[in-house]
C-alpha positions in Angstrom: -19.9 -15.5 2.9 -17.0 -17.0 4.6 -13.7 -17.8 2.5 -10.4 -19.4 3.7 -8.1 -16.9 2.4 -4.8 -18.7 1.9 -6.9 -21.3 -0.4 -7.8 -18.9 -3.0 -5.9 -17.8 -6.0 -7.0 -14.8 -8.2 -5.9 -14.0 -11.5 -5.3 -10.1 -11.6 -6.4 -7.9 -14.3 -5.9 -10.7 -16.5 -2.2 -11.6 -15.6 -1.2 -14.7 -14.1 -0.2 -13.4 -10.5 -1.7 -15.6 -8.0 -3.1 -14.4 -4.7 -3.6 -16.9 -1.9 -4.0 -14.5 0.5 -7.6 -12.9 0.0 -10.5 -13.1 -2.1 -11.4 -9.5 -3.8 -14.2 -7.2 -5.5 -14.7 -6.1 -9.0 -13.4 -2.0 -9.2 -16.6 0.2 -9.7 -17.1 2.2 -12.6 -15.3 5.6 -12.4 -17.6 7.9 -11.8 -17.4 10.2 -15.1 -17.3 14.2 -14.5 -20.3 16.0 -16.0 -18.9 18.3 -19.0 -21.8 21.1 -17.7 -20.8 23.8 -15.2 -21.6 23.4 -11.9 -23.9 26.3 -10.3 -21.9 28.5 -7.8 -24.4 27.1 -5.3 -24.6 23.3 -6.2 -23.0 20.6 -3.4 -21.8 18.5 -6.2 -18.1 19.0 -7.0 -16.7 21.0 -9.6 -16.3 18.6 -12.6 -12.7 17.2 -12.9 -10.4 18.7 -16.0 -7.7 17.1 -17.1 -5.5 20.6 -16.3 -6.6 19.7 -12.6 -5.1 16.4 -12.9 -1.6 15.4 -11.7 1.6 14.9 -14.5 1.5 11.5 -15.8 5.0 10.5 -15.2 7.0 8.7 -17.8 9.5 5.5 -16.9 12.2 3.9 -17.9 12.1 -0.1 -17.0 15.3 -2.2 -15.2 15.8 -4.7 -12.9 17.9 -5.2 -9.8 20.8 -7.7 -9.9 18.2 -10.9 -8.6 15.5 -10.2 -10.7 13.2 -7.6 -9.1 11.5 -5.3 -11.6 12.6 -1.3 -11.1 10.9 1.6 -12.9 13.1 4.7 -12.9 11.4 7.9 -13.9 12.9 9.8 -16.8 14.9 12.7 -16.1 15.9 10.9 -13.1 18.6 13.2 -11.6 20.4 13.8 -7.6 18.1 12.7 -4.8 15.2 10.0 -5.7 12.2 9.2 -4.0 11.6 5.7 -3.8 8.4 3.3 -3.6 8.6 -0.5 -2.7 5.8 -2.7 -3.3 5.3 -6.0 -2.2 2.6 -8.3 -4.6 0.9 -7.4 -7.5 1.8 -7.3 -11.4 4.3 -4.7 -12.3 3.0 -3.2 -15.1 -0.5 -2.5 -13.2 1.8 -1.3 -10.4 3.7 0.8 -12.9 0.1 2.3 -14.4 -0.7 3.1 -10.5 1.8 4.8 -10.0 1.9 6.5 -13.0 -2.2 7.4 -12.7 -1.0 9.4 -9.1 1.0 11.2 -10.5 4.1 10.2 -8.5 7.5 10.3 -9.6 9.3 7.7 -7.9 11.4 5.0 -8.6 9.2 2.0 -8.2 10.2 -1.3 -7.6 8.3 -4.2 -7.2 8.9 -7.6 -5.2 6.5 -10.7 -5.6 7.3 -13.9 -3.3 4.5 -16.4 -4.3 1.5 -16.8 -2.9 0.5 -16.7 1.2 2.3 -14.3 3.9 4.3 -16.9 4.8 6.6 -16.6 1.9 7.0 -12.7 2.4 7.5 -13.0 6.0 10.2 -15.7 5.0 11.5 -13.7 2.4 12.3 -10.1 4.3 12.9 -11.2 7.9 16.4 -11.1 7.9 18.5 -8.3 9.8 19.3 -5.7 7.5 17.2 -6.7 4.9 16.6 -2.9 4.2 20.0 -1.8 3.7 20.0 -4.9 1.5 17.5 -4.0 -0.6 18.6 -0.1 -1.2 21.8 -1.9 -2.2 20.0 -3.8 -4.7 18.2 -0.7 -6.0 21.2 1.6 -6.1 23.1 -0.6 -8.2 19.6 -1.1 -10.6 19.2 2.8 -10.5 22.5 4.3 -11.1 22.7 3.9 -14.6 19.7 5.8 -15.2 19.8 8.3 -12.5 22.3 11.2 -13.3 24.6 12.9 -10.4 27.0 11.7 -7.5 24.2 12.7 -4.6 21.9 9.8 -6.8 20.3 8.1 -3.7 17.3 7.3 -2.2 15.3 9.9 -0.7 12.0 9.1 1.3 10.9 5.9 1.2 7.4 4.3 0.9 6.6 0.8 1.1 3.0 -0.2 -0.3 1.8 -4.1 -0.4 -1.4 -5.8 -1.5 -2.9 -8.7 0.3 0.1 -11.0 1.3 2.3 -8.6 0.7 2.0 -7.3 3.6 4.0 -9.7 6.0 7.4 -8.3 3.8 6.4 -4.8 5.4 5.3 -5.8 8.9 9.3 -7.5 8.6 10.3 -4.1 7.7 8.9 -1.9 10.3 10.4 -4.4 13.1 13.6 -2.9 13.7 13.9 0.6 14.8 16.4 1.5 12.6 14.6 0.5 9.6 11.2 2.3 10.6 13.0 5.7 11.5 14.4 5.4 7.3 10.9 4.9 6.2 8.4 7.6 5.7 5.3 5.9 4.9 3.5 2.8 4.7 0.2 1.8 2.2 -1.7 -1.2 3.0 -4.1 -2.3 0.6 -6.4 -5.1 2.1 -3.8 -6.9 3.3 -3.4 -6.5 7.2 -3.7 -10.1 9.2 -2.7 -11.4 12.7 -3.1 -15.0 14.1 -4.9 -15.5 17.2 -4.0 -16.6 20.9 -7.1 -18.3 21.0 -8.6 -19.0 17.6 -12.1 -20.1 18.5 -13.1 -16.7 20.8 -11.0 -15.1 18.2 -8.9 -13.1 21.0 -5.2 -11.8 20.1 -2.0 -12.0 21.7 -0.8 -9.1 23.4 1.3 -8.1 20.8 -0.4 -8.6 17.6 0.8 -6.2 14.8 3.1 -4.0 17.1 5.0 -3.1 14.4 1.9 -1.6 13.1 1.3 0.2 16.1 4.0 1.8 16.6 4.2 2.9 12.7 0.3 4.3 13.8 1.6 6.7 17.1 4.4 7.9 15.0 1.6 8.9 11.8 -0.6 10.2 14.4 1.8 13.1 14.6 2.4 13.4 11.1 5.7 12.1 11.4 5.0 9.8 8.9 2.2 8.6 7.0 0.3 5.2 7.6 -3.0 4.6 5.1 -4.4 1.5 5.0 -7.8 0.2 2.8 -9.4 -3.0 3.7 -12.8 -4.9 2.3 -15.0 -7.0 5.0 -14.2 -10.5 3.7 -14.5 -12.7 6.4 -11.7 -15.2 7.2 -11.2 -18.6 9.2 -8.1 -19.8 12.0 -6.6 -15.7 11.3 -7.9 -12.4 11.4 -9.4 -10.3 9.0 -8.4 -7.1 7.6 -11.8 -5.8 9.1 -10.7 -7.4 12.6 -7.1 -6.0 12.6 -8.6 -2.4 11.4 -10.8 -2.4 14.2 -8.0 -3.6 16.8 -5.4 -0.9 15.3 -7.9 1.6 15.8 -9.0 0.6 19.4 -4.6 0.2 20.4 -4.0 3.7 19.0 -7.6 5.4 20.4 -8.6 6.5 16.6 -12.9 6.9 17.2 -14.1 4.0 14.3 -16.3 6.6 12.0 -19.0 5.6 9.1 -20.6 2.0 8.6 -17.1 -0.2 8.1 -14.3 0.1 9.9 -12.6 3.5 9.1 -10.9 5.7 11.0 -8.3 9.0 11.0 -5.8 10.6 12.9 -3.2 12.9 11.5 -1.3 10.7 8.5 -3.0 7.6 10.0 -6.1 6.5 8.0 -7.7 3.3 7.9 -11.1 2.9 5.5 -13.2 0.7 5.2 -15.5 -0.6 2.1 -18.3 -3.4 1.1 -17.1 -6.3 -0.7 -16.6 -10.3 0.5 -15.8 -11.8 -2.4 -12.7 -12.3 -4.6 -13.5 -9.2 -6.7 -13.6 -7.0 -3.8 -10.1 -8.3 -3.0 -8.7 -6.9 -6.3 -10.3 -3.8 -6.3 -8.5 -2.8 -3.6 -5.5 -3.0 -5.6 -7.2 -1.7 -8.8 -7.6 1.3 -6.6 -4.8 2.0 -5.0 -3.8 5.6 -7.6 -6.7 6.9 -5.7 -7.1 5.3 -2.4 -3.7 5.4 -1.1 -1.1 6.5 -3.4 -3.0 9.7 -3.8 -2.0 10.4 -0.2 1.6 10.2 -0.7 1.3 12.2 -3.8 0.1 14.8 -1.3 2.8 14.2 1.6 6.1 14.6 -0.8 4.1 17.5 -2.4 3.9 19.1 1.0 0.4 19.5 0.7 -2.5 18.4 3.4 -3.1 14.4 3.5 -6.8 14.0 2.6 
């Protein structure tokens, strides 16, 4: 089933946020752990305790000077790692990050619906040092000790979100401060010529550039993406599969998915508008679950 993206508006999780970027699919049911003990021999997994699980962190809720929702952990003190995310409900982004286990400050930016209005919204020069200013002046109040400043930095977007970080990752300067980047179905490109669907030469370089650097583990790019189809742009399936192809990742399984040191891109089912927001329902476990694992030092799965 075809959809034009930038005509459909979702309601998330039952909040009002509109997405005209996408259509989405329904989150499947968590697969529950089996309270019997597993055989020293059996190929299913151990069953999952809560010991085993990370530290729910607890927050403390703020906003920078304009507006922007800012979730500082409790107990906040020196050095901070930070997490900026571009579309989606903060509380569900709060209960994400929260459900990984991460201990961040969060803050989350929402520009209306379509790329267009992120791209418009964080392509000016500087726009990074702009927005640490922002969160500084949100997060010192909260966040004990003169050293109180951001740490590594992650940005993470959903659907149209993520033309604020492809703005980001343009300059230099900007992409050497950032550590890593989460892309939850929302990776797009126009064409050169729309009707043989061919790109320009220099579709999502900023992207591919992010890509060589993760490839080395010098940061980490993850990106999940459903196989909704879309007309006059490209897909998140078609800009997978060109990502993969520019930085000479093999594509592995029966979507487009692919891995290479802290690069990952995978792939699932789904056309539809619930398929769109399970990629965001998912994102604890899908993608912030690898940047858990980075600032922990431990391997990226």
């Amino acid at each position: 089933m075809r959809v034009r993206l930038a005509a459909l508006v979702l309601v998330v999780l039952g909040v009002g946020v509109a997405c005209a970027e996408k259509d989405g699919k329904a989150a499947p049911p968590r697969a529950v752990a089996s309270a019997a003990p597993v055989a020293p021999n059996a190929t299913e997994p151990a069953p999952v305790t809560p010991e085993s699980l990370p530290a729910a962190p607890r927050f403390r809720q703020t906003s920078t000077y304009n507006g922007n929702v800012v979730f500082v952990p409790e107990g906040c003190q020196g050095p901070y790692d930070l997490i900026l995310h571009f579309h989606g409900a903060h509380p569900y982004v709060r209960e994400l990050v929260e459900k990984a286990g991460i201990a961040a400050v969060v803050v989350i930016y929402n520009s209306g619906n379509g790329a267009e209005k992120y791209a418009q919204a964080f392509q000016a020069g500087g726009m990074l040092s702009s927005l640490l200013r922002q969160v500084d002046m949100a997060v010192t109040p909260l966040c004990t000790g003169a050293d109180a400043k951001p740490r590594r930095i992650a940005l993470s977007a959903w659907s149209a979100g993520y033309a604020a970080v492809e703005k980001l990752l343009m300059r230099p300067a900007d992409r050497e401060r950032i550590d890593a980047v989460l892309l939850a179905d929302g990776l797009h490109a126009g064409f050169m010529n729309v009707f043989k669907r061919e790109f320009a030469p220099n579709a999502l370089q900023s992207f591919r550039e992010l890509g060589e650097l993760a490839k080395a583990n010098k940061k980490l790019f993850a990106i999940t993406h459903s196989t909704i189809a879309t007309d006059g742009y490209a897909s998140t399936t078609e800009c997978s599969r060109l990502l993969l192809r520019e930085l000479d990742v093999p594509s592995e399984g029966p979507f487009v998915s692919g891995k290479a040191g802290s690069f990952s891109v995978e792939g699932s089912a789904g056309e539809d508008a619930a398929a769109h927001v399970a990629q965001f329902r998912q994102m604890d476990t899908t993608l912030l679950s690898k940047l858990r694992a980075r600032w922990s030092g431990q391997a990226v799965p």
